[in-house]
C-alpha positions in Angstrom: 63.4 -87.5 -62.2 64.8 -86.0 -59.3 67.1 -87.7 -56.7 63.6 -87.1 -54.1 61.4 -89.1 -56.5 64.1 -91.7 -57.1 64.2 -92.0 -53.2 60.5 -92.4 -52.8 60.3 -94.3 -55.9 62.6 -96.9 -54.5 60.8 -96.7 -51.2 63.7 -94.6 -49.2 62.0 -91.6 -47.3 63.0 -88.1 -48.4 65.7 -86.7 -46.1 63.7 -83.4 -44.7 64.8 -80.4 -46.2 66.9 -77.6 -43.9 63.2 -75.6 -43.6 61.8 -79.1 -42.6 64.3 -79.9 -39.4 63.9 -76.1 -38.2 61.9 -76.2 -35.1 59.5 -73.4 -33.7 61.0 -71.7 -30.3 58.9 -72.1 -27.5 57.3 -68.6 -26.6 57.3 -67.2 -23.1 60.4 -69.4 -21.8 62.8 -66.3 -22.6 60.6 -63.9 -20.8 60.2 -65.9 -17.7 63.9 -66.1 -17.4 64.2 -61.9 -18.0 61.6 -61.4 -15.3 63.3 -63.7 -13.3 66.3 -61.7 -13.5 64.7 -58.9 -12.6 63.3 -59.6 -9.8 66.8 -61.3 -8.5 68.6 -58.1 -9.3 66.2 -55.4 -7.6 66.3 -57.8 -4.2 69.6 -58.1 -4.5 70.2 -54.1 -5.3 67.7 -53.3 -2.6 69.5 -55.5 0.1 72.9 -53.8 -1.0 71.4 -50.4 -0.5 70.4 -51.5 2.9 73.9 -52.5 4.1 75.1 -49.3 2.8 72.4 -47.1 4.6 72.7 -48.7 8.1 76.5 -48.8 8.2 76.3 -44.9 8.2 75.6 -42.2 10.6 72.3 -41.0 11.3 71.6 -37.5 10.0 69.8 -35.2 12.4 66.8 -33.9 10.2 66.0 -29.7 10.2 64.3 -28.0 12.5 59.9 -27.3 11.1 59.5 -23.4 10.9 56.5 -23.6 10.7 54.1 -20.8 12.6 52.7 -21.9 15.6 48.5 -21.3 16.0 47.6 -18.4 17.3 44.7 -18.8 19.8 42.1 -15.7 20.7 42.6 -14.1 23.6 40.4 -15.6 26.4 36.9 -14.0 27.4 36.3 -12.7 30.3 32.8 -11.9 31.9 31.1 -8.6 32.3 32.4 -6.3 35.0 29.4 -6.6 37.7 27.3 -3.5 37.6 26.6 -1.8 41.1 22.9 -1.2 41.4 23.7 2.3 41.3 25.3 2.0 37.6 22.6 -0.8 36.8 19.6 1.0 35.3 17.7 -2.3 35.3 18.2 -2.4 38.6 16.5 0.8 39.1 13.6 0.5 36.7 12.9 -2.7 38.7 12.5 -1.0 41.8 10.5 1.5 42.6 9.1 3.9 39.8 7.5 6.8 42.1 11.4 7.5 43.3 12.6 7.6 39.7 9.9 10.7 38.9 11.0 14.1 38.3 10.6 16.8 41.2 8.4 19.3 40.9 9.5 22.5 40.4 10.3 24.9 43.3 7.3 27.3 43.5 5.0 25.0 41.6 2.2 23.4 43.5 0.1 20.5 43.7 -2.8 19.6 41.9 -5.9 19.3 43.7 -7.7 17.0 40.7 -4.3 14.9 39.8 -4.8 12.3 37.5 -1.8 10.0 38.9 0.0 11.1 41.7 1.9 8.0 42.8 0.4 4.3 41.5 -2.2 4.0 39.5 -4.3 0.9 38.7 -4.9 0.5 35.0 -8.8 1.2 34.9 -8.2 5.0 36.5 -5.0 5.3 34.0 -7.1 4.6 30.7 -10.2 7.0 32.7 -7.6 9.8 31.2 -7.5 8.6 27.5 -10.4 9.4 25.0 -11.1 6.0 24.8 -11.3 4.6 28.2 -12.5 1.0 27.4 -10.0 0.5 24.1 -6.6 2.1 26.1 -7.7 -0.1 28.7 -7.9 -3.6 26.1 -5.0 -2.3 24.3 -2.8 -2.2 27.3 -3.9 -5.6 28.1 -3.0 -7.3 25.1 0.5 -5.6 25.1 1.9 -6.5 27.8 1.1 -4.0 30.6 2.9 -4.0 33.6 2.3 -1.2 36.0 2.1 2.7 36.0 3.6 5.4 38.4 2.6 9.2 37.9 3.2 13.0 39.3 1.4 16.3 38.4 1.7 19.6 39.5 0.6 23.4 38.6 2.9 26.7 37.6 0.1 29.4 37.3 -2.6 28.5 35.2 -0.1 25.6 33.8 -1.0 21.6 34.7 1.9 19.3 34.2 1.9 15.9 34.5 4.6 12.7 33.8 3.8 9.3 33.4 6.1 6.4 33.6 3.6 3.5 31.8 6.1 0.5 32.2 5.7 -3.2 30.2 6.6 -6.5 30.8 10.0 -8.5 30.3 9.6 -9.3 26.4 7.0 -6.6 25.5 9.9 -3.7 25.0 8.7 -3.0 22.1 5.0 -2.1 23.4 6.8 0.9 24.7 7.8 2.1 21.7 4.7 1.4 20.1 2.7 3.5 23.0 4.4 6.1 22.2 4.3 6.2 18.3 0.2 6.1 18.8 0.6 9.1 21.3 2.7 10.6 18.7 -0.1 10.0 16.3 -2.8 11.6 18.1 -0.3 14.7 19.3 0.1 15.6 15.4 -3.5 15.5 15.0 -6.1 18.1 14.1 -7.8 17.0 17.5 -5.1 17.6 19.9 -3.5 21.0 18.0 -1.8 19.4 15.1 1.8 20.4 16.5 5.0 19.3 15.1 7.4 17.4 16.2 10.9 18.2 17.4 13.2 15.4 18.2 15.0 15.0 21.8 18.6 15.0 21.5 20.2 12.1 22.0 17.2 9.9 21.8 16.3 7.4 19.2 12.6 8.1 19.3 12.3 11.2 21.6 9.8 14.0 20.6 8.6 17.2 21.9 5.4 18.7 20.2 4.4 22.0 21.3 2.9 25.3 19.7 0.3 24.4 17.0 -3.7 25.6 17.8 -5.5 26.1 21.2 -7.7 22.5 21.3 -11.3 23.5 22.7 -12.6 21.7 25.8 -15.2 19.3 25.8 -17.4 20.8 27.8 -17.5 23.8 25.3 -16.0 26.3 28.1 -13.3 28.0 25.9 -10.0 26.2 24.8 -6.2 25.6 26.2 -3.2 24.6 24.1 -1.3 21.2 24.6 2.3 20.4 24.8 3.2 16.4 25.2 6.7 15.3 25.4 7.4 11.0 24.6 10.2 9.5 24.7 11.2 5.3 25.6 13.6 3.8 28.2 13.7 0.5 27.3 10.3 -1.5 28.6 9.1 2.1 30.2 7.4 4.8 27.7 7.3 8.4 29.1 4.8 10.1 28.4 4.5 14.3 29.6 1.6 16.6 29.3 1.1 20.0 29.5 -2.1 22.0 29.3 -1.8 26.1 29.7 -4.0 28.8 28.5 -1.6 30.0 26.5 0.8 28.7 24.1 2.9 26.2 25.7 6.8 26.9 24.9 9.0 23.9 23.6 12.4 25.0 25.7 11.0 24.0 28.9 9.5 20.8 27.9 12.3 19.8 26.3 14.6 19.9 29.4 11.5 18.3 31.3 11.6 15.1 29.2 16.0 14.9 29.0 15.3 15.5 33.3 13.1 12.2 33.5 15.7 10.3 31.2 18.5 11.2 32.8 16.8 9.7 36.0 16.3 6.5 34.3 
């Protein structure tokens, strides 16, 4: 029997065993105290770093290259046309002034079909088609029309200025196109077209076949100059016996746009 059982036999308790008396460490107690230590030495390191810092001289910091913005250059307004320079001006005004002269030794026209102003009902009387030039203008913005005609031989000229109203530029342009059209056709001589210099949609048609009268009295030939100044559409036209020679129009139709 061993001296343990003698003990308990003789009802002495066991002395504990050295595993028996160790005790288990309490958990977390050491950490608190690290943490604790911690936290004392970064205040305490912080506050010495202080002192250090403010006992010495301020440094001055660099200078920034950096580039400065660049701003555009500021805008300035339109130089003020003169109303000489300003061809709005002018095409404002007074249309009959801004026709081309006659020639010298030409004369005038005892039937013209526009000398001056013309109302829109006597301008369309000229067209093929009276009562659908007439709607056509309507609808497109028509504004007013100024006109001059006059004779070399057996030669009738004649310029039109038809001009539209403010936002119907475009009805110039498409004036012209149709009387384009119709100066390429069979009916009026199918001539060709030869552009005007400088122009975006300048034409002179001239040569092409003698066109008979209505009346069935023999035939003439036709030359037609078109070319568009903004809201105004010019419109030339030439009727001759013979065939009508495309030099002499041409420097008709640059005349009236230089005048514009």
């Amino acid at each position: 029997m061993t001296t343990e059982i003698a003990e308990e036999a003789a009802g002495q308790p066991a002395a504990p065993t050295a595993e028996k008396t160790k005790k288990p460490r309490p958990r977390g107690r050491t950490a608190l105290i690290m943490t604790g230590a911690l936290v004392l030495g970064a205040v305490g390191g912080g506050g010495i770093g202080y002192a250090v810092q403010s006992s010495r001289p301020e440094t001055p910091l660099p200078t920034l290259s950096v580039p400065q913005p660049r701003y555009p250059a500021r805008h300035t307004a339109a130089p003020v046309l003169s109303p000489a320079d300003d061809d709005m001006v002018l095409t404002d005004g007074d249309l009959t002034k801004l026709l081309v002269s006659a020639p010298k030794g030409s004369s005038t026209r005892t039937d013209p079909p526009i000398e001056g102003w013309a109302d829109l009902s006597d301008f369309s009387e000229n067209y093929t088609k009276p009562a659908a030039e007439f709607e056509w203008m309507l609808k497109n913005g028509f504004r007013r029309v100024a006109g001059t005609s006059w004779t070399e031989g057996q030669t009738s000229y004649e310029v039109d200025l038809i001009q539209f109203n403010d936002g119907s530029e475009a009805s110039a342009a498409s004036y012209a196109t149709a009387q384009a059209t119709y100066a390429g056709s069979a009916a009026d001589g199918s001539m060709s077209p030869t552009p005007v210099p400088d122009t975006v949609d300048g034409e002179v048609y001239a040569g092409g076949r003698p066109v008979p009268y209505s009346n069935g009295g023999g035939s003439y030939y036709r030359g037609i100059a078109l070319a568009v100044h903004g809201d105004i559409a010019i419109a030339i036209w030439v009727n001759s016996p013979n065939p009508v020679s495309e030099q002499p129009l041409m420097t008709l139709v640059q005349s009236q746009l230089e005048r514009l």
